[in-house]
DOVEX-474317 format. One record per residue (C-alpha): y, x, z; residue number from 1; residue in one letter. Coordinates in Angstrom, 1 decimal. Layout:
<rec><north>Y</north><east>X</east><up>Z</up><resi>NUM</resi><resn>A</resn></rec>
...
% end
This chain:
<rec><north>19.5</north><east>-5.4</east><up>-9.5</up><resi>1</resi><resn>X</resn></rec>
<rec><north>17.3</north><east>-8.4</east><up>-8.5</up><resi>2</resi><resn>X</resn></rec>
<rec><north>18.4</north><east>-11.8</east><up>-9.2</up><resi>3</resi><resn>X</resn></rec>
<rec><north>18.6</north><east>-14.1</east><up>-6.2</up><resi>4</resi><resn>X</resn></rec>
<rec><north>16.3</north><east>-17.2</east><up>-6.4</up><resi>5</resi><resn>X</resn></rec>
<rec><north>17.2</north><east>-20.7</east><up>-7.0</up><resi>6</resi><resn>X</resn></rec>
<rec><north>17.9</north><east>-23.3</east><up>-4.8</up><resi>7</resi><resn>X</resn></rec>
<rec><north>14.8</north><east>-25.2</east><up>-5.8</up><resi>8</resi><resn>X</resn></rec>
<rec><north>12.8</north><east>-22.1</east><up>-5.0</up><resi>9</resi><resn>X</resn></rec>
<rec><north>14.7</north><east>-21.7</east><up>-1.7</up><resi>10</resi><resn>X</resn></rec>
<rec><north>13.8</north><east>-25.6</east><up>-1.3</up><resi>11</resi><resn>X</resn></rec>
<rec><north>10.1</north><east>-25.2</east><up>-2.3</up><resi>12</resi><resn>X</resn></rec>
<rec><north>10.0</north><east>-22.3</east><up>0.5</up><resi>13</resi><resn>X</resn></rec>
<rec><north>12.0</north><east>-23.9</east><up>3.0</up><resi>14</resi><resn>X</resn></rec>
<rec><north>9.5</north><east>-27.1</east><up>2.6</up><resi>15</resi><resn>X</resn></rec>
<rec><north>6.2</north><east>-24.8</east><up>2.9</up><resi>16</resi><resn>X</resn></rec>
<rec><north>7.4</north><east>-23.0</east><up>5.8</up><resi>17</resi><resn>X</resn></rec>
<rec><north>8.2</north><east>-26.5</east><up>7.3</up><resi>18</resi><resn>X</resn></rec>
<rec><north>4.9</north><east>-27.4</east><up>6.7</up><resi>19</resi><resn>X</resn></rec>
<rec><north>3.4</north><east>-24.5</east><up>8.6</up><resi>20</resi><resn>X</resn></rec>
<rec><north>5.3</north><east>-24.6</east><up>12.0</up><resi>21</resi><resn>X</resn></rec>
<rec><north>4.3</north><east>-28.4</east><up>11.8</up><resi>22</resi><resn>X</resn></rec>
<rec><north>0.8</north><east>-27.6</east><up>11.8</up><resi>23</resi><resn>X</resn></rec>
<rec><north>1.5</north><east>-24.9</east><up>14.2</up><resi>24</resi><resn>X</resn></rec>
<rec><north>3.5</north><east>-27.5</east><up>16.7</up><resi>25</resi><resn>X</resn></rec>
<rec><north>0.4</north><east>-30.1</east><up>16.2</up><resi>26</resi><resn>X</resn></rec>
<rec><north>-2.1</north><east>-27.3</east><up>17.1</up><resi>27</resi><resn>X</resn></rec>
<rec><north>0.2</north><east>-26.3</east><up>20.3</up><resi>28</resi><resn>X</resn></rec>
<rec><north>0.7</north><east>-30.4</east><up>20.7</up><resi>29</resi><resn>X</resn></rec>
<rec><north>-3.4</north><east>-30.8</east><up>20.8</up><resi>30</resi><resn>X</resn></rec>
<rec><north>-4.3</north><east>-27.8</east><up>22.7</up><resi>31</resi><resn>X</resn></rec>
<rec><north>-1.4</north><east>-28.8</east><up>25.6</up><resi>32</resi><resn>X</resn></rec>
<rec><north>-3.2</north><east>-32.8</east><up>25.9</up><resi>33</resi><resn>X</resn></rec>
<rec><north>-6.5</north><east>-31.2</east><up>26.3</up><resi>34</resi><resn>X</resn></rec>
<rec><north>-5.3</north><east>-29.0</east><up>29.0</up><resi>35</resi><resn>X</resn></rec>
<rec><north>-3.0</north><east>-31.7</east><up>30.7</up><resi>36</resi><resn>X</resn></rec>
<rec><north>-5.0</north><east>-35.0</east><up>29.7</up><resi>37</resi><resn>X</resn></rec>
<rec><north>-2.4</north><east>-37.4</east><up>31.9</up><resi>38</resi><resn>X</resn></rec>
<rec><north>0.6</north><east>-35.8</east><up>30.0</up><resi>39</resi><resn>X</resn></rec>
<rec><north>1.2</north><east>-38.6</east><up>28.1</up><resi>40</resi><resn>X</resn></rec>
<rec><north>0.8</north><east>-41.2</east><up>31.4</up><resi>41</resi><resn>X</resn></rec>
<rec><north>4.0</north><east>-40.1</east><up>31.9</up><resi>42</resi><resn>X</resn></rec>
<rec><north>5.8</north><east>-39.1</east><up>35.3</up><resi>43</resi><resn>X</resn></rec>
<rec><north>5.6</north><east>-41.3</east><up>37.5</up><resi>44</resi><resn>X</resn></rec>
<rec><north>1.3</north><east>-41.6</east><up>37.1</up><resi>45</resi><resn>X</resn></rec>
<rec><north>1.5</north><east>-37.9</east><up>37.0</up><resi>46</resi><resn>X</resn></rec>
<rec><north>3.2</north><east>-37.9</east><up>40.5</up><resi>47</resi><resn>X</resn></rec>
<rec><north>1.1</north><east>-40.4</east><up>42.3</up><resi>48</resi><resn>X</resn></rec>
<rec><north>-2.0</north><east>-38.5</east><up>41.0</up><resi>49</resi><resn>X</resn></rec>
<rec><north>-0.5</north><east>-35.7</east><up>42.5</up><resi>50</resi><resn>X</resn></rec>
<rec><north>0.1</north><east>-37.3</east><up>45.6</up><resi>51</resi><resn>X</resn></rec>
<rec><north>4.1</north><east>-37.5</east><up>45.4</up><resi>52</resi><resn>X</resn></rec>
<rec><north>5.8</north><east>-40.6</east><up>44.9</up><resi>53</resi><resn>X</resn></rec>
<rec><north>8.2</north><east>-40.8</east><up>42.1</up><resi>54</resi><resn>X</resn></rec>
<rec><north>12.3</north><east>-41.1</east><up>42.7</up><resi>55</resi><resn>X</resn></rec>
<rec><north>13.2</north><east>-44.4</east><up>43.2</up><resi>56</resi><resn>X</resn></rec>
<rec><north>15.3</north><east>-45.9</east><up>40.4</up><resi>57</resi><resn>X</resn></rec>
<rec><north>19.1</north><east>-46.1</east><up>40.7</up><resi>58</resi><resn>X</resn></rec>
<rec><north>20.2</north><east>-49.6</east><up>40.4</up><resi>59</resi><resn>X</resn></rec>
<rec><north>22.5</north><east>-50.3</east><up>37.1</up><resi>60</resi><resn>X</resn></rec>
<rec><north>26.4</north><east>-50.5</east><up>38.2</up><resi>61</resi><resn>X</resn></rec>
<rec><north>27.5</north><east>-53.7</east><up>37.9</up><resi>62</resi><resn>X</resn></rec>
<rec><north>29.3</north><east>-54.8</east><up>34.2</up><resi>63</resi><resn>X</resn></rec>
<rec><north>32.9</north><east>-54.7</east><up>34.8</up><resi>64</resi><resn>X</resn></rec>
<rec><north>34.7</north><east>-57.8</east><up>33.3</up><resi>65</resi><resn>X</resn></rec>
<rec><north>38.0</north><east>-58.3</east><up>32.5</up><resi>66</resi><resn>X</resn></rec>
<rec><north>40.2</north><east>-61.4</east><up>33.4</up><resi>67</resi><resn>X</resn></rec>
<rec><north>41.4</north><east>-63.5</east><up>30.5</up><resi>68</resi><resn>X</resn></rec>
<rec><north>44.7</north><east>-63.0</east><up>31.8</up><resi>69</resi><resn>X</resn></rec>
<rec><north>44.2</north><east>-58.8</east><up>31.8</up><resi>70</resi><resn>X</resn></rec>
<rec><north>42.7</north><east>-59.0</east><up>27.9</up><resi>71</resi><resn>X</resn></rec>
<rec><north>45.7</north><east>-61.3</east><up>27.0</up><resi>72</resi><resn>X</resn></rec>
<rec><north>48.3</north><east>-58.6</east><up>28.9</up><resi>73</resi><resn>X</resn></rec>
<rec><north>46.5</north><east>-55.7</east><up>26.7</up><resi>74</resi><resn>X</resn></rec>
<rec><north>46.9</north><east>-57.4</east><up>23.5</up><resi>75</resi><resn>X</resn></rec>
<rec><north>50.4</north><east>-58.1</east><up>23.8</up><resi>76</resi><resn>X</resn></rec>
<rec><north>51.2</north><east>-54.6</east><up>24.7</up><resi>77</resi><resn>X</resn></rec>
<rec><north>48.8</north><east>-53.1</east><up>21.6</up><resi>78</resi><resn>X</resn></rec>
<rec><north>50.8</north><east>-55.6</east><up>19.5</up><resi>79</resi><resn>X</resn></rec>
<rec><north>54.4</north><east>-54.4</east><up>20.2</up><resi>80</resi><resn>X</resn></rec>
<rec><north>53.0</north><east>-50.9</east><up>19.9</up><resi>81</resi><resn>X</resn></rec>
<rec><north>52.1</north><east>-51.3</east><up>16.5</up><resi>82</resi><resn>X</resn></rec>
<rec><north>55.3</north><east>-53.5</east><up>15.7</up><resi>83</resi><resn>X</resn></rec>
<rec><north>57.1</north><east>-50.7</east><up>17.1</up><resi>84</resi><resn>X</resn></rec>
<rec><north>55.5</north><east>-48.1</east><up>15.2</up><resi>85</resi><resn>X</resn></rec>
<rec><north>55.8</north><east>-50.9</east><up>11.5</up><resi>86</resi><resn>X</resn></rec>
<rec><north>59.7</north><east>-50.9</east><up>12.3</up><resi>87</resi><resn>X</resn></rec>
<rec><north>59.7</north><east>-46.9</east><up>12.5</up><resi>88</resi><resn>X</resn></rec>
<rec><north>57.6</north><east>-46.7</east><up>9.2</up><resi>89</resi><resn>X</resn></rec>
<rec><north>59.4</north><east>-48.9</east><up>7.0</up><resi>90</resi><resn>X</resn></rec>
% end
C-alpha cells in the first residue's frame, strides 16, 4: 500500500498550484484590459462613454443621536440588569 504524503509536500504542492492559477488569473487579467481598455475608469466613465448617465447617488441617512437623557435612561436599566443577575449568582 502507498504511503500518503506529508503535509509539507501537500504544502509545497498546494503553493505551486497557487502559483499557477495566479499566472493563469494575470494572463486572463491582461488579456480582459486590452480588450476593454476603460475597465479600470470605472463605471461611471464607462457609462458616459457609452452615452448613459450613471445612477445618481443616494444621499447618506442622517446619524441618529441619542439624547443625554435617553443614554442616561439605558444605563440605569443595563445596571440593574446586571445587579440583578450579581444577586442571582452569588
Amino acid at each position: 500500500m502507498k504511503s500518503s504524503p506529508t503535509s509539507s509536500l501537500l504544502t509545497e504542492l498546494a503553493e505551486k498550484g497557487a502559483a499557477v492559477r495566479a499566472a493563469e488569473l494575470r494572463s486572463e487579467l491582461a488579456s480582459l484590459e486590452s480588450a476593454f481598455p476603460k475597465i479600470r475608469e470605472g463605471v461611471t466613465t464607462v457609462a458616459r462613454a457609452n452615452g448613459r448617465t450613471p445612477p445618481p447617488a443616494t444621499a447618506a441617512a442622517p446619524k441618529r443621536r441619542m439624547s443625554a437623557a435617553a443614554r442616561k435612561r439605558i444605563g440605569d436599566a443595563a445596571r440593574r440588569r446586571w445587579a440583578k443577575w450579581r444577586a442571582t449568582q452569588s
